[in-house]
ZAKOLPA-678400 format. One record per residue: x, y, z of N, C-alpha, C, CB in turn. Coordinates in steps of 0.2 Angstrom, whole numbers, plus 5000, padded with zeros to 4 digits. Glycine has a CB too. Layout:
<atoms>
XYZXYZXYZXYZ;...
</atoms>
This chain:
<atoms>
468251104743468851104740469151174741468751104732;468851244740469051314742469251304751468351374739;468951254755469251264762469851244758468951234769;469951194758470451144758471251194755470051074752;471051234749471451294748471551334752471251324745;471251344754471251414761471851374765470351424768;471751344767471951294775472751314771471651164777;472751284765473451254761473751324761473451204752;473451394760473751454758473651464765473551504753;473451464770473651494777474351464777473051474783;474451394778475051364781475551394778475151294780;475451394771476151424766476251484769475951434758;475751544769475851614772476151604778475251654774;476251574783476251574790477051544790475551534795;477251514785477851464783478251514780477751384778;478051554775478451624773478451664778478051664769;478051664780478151754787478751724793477051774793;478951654794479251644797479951654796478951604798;480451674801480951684802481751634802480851704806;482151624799482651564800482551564808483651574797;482651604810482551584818482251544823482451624820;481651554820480851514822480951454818480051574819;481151454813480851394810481551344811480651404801;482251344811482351324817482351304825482451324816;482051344828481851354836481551284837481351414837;481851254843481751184845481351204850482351134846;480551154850480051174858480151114861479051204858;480451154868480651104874479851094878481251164881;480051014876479351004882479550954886478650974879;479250994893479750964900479550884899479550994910;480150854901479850764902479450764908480450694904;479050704909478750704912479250654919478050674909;479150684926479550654929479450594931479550674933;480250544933480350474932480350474942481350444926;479750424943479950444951480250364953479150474955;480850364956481250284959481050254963481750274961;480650204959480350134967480950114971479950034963;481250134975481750084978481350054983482450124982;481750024985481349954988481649974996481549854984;481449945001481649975008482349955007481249925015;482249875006483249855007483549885005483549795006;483449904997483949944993484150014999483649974985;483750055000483750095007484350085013483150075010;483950025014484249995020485149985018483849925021;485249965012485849945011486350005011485749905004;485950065008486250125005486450155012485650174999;486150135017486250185023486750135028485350205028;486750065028487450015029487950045028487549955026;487950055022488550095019488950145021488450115013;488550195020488650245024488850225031488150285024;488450195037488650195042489650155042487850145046;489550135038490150075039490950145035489849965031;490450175031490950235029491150285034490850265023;490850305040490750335047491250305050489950325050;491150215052491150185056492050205055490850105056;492350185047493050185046493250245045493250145041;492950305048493350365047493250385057492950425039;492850335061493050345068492450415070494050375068;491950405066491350465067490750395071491050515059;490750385076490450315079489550375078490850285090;489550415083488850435082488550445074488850505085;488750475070488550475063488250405060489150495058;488850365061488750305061488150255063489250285063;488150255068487450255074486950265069487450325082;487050335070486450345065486150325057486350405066;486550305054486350295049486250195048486950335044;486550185054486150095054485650125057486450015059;485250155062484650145064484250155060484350175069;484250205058484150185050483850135048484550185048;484350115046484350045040484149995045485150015035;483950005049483849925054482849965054484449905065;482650005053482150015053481750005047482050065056;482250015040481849985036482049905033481850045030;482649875036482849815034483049775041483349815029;482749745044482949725053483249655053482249715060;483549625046483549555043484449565038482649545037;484649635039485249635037486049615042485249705035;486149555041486849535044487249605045487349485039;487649615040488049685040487949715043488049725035;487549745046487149795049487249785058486349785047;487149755057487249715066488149725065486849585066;488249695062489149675062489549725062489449635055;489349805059489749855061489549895067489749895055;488649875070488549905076488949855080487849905078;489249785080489549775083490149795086489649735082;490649785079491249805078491349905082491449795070;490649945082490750005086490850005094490250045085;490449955094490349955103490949895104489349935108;491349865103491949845103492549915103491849795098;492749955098492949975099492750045104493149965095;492350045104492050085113492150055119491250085114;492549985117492449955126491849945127492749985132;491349905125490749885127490549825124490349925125;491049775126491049695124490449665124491449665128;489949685130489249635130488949665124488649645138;488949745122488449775118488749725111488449885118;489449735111489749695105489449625103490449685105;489449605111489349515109488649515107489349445116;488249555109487449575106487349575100487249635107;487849595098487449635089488249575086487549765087;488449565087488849485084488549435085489549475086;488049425090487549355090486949355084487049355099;486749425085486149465080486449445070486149575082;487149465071487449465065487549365063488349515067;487749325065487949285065487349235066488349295068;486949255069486149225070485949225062485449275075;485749275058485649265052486249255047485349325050;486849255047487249245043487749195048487349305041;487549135048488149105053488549075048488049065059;488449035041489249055038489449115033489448995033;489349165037489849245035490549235036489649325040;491049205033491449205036491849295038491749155034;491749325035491949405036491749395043491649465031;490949395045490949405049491049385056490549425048;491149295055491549255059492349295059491549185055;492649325056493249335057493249385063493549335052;492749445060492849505067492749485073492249555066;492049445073492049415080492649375083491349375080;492849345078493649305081494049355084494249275074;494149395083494649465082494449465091494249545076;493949505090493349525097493549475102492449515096;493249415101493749335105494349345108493949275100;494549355103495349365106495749425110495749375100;495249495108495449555112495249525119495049615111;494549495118494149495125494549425130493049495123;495049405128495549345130495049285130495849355139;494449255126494149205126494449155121493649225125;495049125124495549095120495249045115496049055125;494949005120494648925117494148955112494048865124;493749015113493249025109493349035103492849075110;494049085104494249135098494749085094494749205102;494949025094495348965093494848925089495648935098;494348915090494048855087493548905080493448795095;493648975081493249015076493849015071492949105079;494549045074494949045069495248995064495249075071;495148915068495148875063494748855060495448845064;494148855060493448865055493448895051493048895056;493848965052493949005045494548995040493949095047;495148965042495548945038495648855034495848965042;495048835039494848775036494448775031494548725040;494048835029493348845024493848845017492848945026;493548785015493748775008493548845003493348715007;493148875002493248924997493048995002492648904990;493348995006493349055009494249095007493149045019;494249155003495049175001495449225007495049214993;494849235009495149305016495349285022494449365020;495949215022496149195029496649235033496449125028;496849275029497549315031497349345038497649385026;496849375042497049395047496749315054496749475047;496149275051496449215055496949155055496049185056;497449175049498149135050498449195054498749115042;498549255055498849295060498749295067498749335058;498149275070497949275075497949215077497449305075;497949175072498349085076499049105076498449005070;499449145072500249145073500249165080500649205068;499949245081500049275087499949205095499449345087;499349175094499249115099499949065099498549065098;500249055095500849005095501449065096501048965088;501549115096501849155098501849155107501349205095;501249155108500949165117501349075119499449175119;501149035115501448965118502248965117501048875114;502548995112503248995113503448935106503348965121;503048955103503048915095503248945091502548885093;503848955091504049035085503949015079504949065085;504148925076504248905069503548925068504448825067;503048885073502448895071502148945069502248875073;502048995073502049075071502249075065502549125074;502949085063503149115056502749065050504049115056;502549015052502248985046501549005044502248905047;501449035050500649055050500649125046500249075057;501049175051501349235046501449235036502049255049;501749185038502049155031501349145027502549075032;501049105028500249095024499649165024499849025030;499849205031499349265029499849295023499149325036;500349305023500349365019500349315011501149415020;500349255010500449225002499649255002500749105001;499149265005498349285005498449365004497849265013;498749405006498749465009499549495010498349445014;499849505003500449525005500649585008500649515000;500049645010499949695013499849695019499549725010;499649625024499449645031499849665037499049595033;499749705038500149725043500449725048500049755044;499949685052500149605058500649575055499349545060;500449555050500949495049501449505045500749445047;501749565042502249595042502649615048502149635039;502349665053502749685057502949625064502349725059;502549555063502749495067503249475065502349445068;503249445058503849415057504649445055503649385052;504549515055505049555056505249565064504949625052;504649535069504849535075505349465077504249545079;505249425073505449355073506049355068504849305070;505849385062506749365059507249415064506949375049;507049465066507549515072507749465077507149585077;507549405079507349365084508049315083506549325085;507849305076508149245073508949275072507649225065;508949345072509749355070509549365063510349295071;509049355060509349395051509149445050509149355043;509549495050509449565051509149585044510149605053;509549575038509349615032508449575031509949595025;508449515032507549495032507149525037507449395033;507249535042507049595046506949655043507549605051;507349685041507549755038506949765031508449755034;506949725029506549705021505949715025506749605016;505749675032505049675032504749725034504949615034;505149755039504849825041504749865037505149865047;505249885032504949925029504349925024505249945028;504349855024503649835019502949865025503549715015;503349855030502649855036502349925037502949845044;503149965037503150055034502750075028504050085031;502750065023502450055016501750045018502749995010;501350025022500749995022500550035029500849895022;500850025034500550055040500850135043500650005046;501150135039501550195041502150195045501150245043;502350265048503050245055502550235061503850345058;502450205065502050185070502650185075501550115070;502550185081502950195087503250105087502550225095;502850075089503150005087503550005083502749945085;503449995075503949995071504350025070503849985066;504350095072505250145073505550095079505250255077;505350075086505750055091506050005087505350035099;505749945084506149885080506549885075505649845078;506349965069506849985064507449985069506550065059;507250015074507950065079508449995080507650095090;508149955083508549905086508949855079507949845090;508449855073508749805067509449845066508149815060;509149905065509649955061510449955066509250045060;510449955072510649985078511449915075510049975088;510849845075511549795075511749795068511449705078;511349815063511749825056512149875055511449825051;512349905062512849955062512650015056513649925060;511950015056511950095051511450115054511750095043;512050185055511950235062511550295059512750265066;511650305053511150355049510350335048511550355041;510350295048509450265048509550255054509050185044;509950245061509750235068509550315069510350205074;509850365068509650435071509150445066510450505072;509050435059508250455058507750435059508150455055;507950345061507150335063507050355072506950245062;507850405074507650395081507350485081508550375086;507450515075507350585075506550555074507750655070;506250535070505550525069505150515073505350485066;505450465079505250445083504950515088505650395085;505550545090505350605095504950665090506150645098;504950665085504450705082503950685084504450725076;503650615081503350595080502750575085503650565078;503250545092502850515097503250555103502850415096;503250615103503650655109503850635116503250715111;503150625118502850595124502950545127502350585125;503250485121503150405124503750405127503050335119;503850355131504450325135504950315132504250265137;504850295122505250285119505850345118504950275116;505450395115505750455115506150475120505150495115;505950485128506150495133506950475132505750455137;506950395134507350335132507850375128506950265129;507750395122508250415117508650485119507750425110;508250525120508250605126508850595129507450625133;508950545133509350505140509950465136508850435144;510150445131510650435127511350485126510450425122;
</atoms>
């Protein structure tokens, strides 16, 4: 019982002697560290990304390296294959491309995203029949919604045969998918200029402007729209943008010589 006092008047003393300061004072006790199981593919996936953010800012080596990467801890990722494609394509290295789009498509062959790049690829590399029977695959795919750029690329082939309606119906269908795409804005402002309707021309380039910026194509076709709607004030500015713009080209030149 007299311990039992003691203990009780130690605490009490030691609870007196103490300070507002102390007796509010909070003791930090570190946590114990949380260490994250990620799993290879989560890895693998994190470094795709990155490579595919590389790939769209035009840094190919970086890029490079962050799929080897991920192909060393995941060798079973579509994606992965499909942006090493899309690099050595835009490297001019079509076999390395068809390589790693056989790889891509071998595990994933209904991707249609990735059916569409390779369509794309088809078509640069003039493989008409190939690039034709991919692109109507992807617009036949019942719940596939991303047809916009293989209705474009069918427009452009009726284009090459001399099938203008047809073209424009195709254009017409990417952009109801994709009222932003670029191709097929700047086509059918090549077509209604064709057609003679100037102000539907006019309307569409500059939705083409808005989305892709002044590109040398689309000042040469603003030039011409504007030129027969007799307004000469947007003719000399899109013709001053142009020589700022693109100094060097033929266009410029051309204008220099006026």
């Amino acid at each position: 019982m007299k311990i039992k006092k003691a203990c009780l008047l130690l605490i009490a003393m030691t609870t007196a002697c103490s300070t507002p300061e102390e007796k509010n004072k909070v003791i930090y006790v570190e946590p114990e560290p949380v260490i994250l199981d990620r799993s290879k593919k989560d890895r693998a996936q994190t470094l795709t990304e990155l490579g595919l953010a590389y790939y769209q800012l035009e840094k190919y080596n970086y890029a490079q390296e962050n799929l080897e990467h991920s192909l060393k801890l995941d060798n079973k990722n579509a994606t992965t294959y499909q942006i090493f494609a899309l690099i050595k394509q835009r490297s001019k290295e079509p076999e390395k491309a068809q390589y790693y789009f056989d790889k891509a498509l071998k595990l994933e062959p209904d991707n249609f995203d990735i059916l569409t790049a390779y369509a794309v690829f088809l078509y640069e590399e003039e493989r008409h029949q190939e690039a034709s029977i991919a692109l109507n695959r992807i617009v036949n795919a019942p719940f596939y919604k991303k047809k916009w750029v293989a209705y474009s690329y069918l427009g452009l082939y009726d284009l090459q045969n001399k099938q203008q309606r047809q073209a424009e119906k195709k254009f017409y269908k990417a952009l109801q998918a994709n009222p932003e795409y670029a191709l097929a804005l700047f086509e059918t402002a090549k077509i209604r200029y064709a057609k003679g309707e100037m102000m539907s021309a006019r309307a569409y380039i500059e939705r083409y402007f808005s989305v892709a910026g002044k590109t040398l194509d689309g000042l040469e076709l603003a030039i011409k729209i504007e030129t027969v709607l007799q307004s000469y004030e947007l003719v000399e500015e899109y013709q001053l943008e142009l020589k700022r713009t693109y100094p060097f080209s033929d266009a410029a030149a051309k204008i220099k010589n006026y």
